[in-house]
Residue, then its C-alpha position, 0 to 999 in steps of 0.5 A: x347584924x345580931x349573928x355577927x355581933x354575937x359571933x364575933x364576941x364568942x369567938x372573943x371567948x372560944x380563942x383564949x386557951x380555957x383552963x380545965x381543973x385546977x390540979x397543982x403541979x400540971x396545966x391542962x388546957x383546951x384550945x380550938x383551931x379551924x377544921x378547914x373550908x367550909x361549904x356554905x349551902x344557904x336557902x332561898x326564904x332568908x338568902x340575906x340572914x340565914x347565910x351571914x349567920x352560916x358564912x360568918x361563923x365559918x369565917x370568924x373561927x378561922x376557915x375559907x368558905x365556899x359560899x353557895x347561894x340558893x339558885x333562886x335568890x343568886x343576887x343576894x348571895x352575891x350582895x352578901x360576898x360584897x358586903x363581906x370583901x368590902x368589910x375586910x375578909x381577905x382575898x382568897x378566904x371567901x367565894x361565892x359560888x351561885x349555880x344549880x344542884x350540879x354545884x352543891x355535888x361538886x362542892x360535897x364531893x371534894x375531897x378538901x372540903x373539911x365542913x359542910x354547913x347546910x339549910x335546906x330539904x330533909x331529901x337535900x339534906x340527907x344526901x348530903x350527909x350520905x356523900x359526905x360519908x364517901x371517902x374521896x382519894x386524899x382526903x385528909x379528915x371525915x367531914x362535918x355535915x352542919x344541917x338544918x332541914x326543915x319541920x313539921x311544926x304543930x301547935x297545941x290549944x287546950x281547953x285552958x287557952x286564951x283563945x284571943x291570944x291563941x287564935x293570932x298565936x296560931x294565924x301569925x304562925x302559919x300565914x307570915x312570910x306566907x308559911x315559907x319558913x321551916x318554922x311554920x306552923x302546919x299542923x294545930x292540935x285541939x281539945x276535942x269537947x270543949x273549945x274545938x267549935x268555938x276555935x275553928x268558927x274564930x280562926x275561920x273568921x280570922x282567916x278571911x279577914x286576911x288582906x292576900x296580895x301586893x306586900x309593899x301594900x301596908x294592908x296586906x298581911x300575906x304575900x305571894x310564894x317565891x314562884x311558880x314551883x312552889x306555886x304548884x307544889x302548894x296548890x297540890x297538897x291543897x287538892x289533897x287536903x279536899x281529898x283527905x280532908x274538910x275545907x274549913x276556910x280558904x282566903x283567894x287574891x284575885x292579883x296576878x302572880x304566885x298567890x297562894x291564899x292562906x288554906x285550913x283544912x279540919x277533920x285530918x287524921x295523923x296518918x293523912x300526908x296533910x299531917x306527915x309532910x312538910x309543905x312550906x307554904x300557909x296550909x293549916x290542919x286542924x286536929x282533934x286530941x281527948x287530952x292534953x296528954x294525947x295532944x301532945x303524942x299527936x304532935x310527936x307523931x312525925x319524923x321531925x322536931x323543930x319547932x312546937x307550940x302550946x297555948x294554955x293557962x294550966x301550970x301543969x299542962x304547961x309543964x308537962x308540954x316542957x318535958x314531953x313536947x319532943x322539939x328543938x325549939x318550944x314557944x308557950x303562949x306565943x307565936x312559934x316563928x321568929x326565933x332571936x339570936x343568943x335568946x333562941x337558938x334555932x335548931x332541931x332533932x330527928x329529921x329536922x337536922x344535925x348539929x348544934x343550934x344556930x344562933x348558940x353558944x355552941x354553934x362555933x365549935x362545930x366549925x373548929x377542932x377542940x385539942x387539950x394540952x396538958x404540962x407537968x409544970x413540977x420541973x426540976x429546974x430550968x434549961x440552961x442558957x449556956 
């Protein structure tokens, strides 16, 4: 609700002819039209929000969509065209179009296909963008590839942390939604002299106090992953983790299903794949720095840029973070998941995605074509009605 609300009222903006400069004797002004359809390829982890926010940007500034749903949360992308339909898109202008990979190629592919909105893999994500470069028979215009494609997210506690506020700063980070969100928490970067013993032996407890298990249960504070897949892929880094690694605390569930208890691995250096590779589930490594200074080149030292956080209480470590954290979207002294519409644009650079950031004042007009019209308005006279 908060992305169509919010999108509705910048397109409200964005639809009235905008005025540039004012120099007498001519009128330049800029409009925006629709690209064209729009390829709408949505994720499993949020398959009710992050897609109405993709599909009803696309939407509101004029173009159909081709809506493809994640093939493992199909129903709610199917929920979400109902809602749509119901609420009054016209026939025609918005389809829903589950399936597996094979659907997601043929959609790229097209050669009318003017927009492609994409959140996903960075291995996803960049094979987008290399067939929507291809060039197909008719092709009227070059495609836009719109991506976000996941992090490597670090946090920061210096030795002017609050570690009662870092410890469920950093546990929240990594554990909710049991770490399948791109903005998650992998990897906690600390002092290695002054606060390291005490802040591993606290989120050590902290971890074991976790309830893992049934999330309809109001105790509990972690759930299962999604399935099976991501199961095994999870429980495989976790058994990396023992090889390039120290187990500094593992929380089991002794429940049937897809559980995977929240992991902390200490001792991993920034060449292990425990500190490089995205593993989306709630598998934590701890990483010594000598300075804040160093600290942050170890959270840089990764191909992406999303999210990053700091927990400290020096003004200047603060603002040092503030300009030298390389990430799209920075939280200091707060969990580093969550991002709110219009308050937090959602976004990130390098590897982490292309495109204007989700939730933004500028997110609307990669879907739209900007064209600037200017009149010489000195006339000498009218045209003559006769």
């Amino acid at each position: 609700i908060d992305f169509l609300r919010y999108y509705a009222d910048e397109m409200d903006c964005l639809a009235k002819p905008i005025r540039l400069g004012n120099r007498p004797g001519e009128l330049n002004q800029r409009t925006y039209a629709p690209r064209g359809v729009t390829v709408v390829i949505a994720p499993w982890n949020f398959p009710l929000a992050i897609p109405t926010g993709m599909v009803s940007a696309a939407l509101v500034t004029g173009n159909p969509v081709l809506f493809k749903p994640s093939e493992r949360a199909p129903g709610l992308g199917t929920l979400l065209t109902n809602i749509f339909i119901e609420a009054g898109v016209p026939t025609g202008c918005l389809a829903c179009l589950p399936g597996g990979p094979e659907v997601g190629q043929a959609l790229v592919a097209h050669p009318q296909v003017a927009t492609i909105a994409f959140t996903g893999s960075k291995t996803v994500g960049l094979h987008i963008l290399a067939e929507a470069a291809r060039v197909g028979s008719g092709q009227p215009m070059i495609k836009r590839v719109i991506a976000e494609m996941g992090g490597k997210n670090a946090m920061i506690i210096d030795e002017t942390a609050d570690l009662d506020e870092a410890i469920v700063g950093v546990v929240t980070s990594f554990t909710s939604y049991a770490g399948q969100k791109c903005s998650a928490c992998s990897r906690v970067i600390v002092h290695r002299t002054i606060i390291y013993d005490s802040f591993v032996s606290r989120l050590r407890e902290a971890v074991l106090s976790l309830e893992v298990g049934n999330p309809m249960h109001p105790f509990t504070r972690m759930g299962p992953v999604i399935d099976a897949r991501a199961q095994a892929s999870i429980q495989r880094y976790i058994a990396l983790g023992l090889e390039e690694g120290r187990l500094l605390v593992q929380r089991t569930s002794d429940q049937k299903g897809y559980f995977v208890g929240p992991t902390v691995f200490v001792d991993i250096q920034p060449h292990h794949r425990l500190a490089q590779e995205e593993i989306f589930g709630p598998v934590l490594a701890v990483m010594k720095a000598d300075s804040f200074a160093d600290a942050i080149r170890l959270a840089n030292e990764t191909e992406y840029a999303l999210t990053g956080g700091v927990y400290a209480r020096s003004p200047a470590n603060l603002a040092m973070a503030r300009e030298h954290f390389d990430v799209g979207n920075l939280y200091l002294n707060r969990p580093i998941t969550g991002a709110l519409v219009s308050r937090q644009p959602f976004g990130g650079h390098r590897f982490s995605g292309v495109g204007a950031k989700a939730g933004g004042e500028d997110y609307l007009a990669q879907f739209m074509i900007a064209r600037v019209i200017s009149e010489n308005t000195l006339r000498r006279g009218f045209e003559s009605t006769q």
